[in-house]
C-alpha positions, -999 to +999 in steps of 0.1 A: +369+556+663+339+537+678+307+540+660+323+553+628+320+532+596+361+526+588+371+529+549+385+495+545+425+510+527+447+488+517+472+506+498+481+541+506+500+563+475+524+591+491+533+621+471+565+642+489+595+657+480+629+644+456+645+665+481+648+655+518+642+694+533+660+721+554+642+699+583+650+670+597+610+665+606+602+660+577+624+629+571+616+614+604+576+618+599+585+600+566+601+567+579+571+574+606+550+573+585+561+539+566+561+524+602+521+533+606+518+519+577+536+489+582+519+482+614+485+486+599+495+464+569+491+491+545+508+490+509+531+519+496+527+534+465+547+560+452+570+577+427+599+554+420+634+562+429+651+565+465+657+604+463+643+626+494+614+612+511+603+592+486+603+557+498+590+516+493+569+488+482+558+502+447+574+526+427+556+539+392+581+558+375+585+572+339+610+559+320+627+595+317+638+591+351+655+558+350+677+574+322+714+578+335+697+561+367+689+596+374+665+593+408+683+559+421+673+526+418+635+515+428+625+502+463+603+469+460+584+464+426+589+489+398+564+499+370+577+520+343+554+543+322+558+568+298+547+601+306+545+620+342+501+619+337+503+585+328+522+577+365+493+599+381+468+581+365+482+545+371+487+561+411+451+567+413+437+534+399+463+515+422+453+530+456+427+533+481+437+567+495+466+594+491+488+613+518+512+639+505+543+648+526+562+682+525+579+691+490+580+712+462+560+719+430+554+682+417+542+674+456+518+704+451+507+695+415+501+658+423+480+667+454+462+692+440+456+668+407+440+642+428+418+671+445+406+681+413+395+648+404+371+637+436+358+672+428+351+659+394+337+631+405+366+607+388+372+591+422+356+593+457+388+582+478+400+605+506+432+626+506+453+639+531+483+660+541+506+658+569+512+683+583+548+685+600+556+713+618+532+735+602+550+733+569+515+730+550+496+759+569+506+788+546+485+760+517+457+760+542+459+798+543+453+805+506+425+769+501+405+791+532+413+825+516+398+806+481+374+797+497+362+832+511+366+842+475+341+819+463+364+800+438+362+766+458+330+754+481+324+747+510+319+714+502+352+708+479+371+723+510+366+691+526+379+670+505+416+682+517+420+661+552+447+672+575+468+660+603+499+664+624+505+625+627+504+596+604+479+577+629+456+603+632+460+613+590+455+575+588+425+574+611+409+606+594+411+584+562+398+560+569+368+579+586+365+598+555+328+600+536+330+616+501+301+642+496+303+647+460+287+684+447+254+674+433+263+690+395+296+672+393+284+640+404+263+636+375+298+631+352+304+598+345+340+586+340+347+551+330+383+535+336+378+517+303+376+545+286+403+566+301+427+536+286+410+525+256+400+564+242+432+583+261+409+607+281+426+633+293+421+638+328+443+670+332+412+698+333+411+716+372+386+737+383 
């Protein structure tokens, strides 16, 4: 990466399933994954609980889920909060970056909900997906096809990083250079008043 200006990351949220998969990949890119980010002294935040993928350091979770101790017991530190938004929200402030792993819908809606939100200008920090064994390129398929319809620019397009390993997803990160669309970036969204006024973040374009 000579000559590029590096993001300085220091914590790194993962979205990824509550299941583990059909493949074993996708577990082995996942303690992969913790290893790259272990070596590059990296902090983990993610969902809570120790079902599927999901894995350590810093678990937000809403209190739901620690009824009946229905996803297992926390990894490392553990914040509770109330609502599912409320975890998304407290994700976002708390990291630098996000990578989501294969999974199912709530993989899909938290990715996509952080998308939405550099494209709204609510934060400029990069996201990625790995991509393990091609799991994500039927996604990639349909944000291109989108794209051809004109429901997503050019320019929003890139905000969705890819890679095959957690170095290079890491690398791309860090390389990564927000170019928000010149409309939206004249929104202005204040973390003060997304706690003190409960501004709801939830609208996608």
């Amino acid at each position: 990466m000579e000559g590029v200006l590096v993001r300085k990351i220091k914590k790194i949220c993962v979205f990824c399933g509550a299941n583990s998969g059909k493949d074993v990949a996708f577990v082995n890119a996942a303690f992969n994954l913790g290893k790259v980010l272990g070596k590059r002294k990296i902090d983990l935040v993610y969902g809570g609980g120790k079902l599927g993928l999901m894995g350590q350091v810093l678990g937000i979770i809403p209190s739901a889920f620690t009824i009946n101790n229905l996803v297992g017991e926390t990894c490392g530190k553990e914040i509770k909060v109330a609502t599912m938004q409320e975890r998304l929200v407290m994700m976002m402030e708390l990291s630098d970056a996000f990578i989501a792993l294969p999974g199912g819908f709530g993989t899909l809606e938290e990715l996509f909900q952080m998308i939405s939100w550099a494209q709204l200008n609510i934060h400029n920090k990069p996201i990625g997906v790995l991509n393990i064994n091609g799991f994500f390129n039927g996604l990639f398929s349909f944000v291109d096809h989108a794209v051809k319809q004109e429901f997503i620019t050019p320019r929003a397009r890139k905000i969705l990083i890819s890679a095959t390993t957690a170095d290079e997803l890491v690398d791309k990160l860090q390389a990564f250079r927000f170019e928000p669309d010149p409309a939206l970036s004249k929104l202005k969204w204040s973390p003060s008043s997304s706690q003190k006024e409960k501004l709801d973040l939830t609208l996608r374009l």
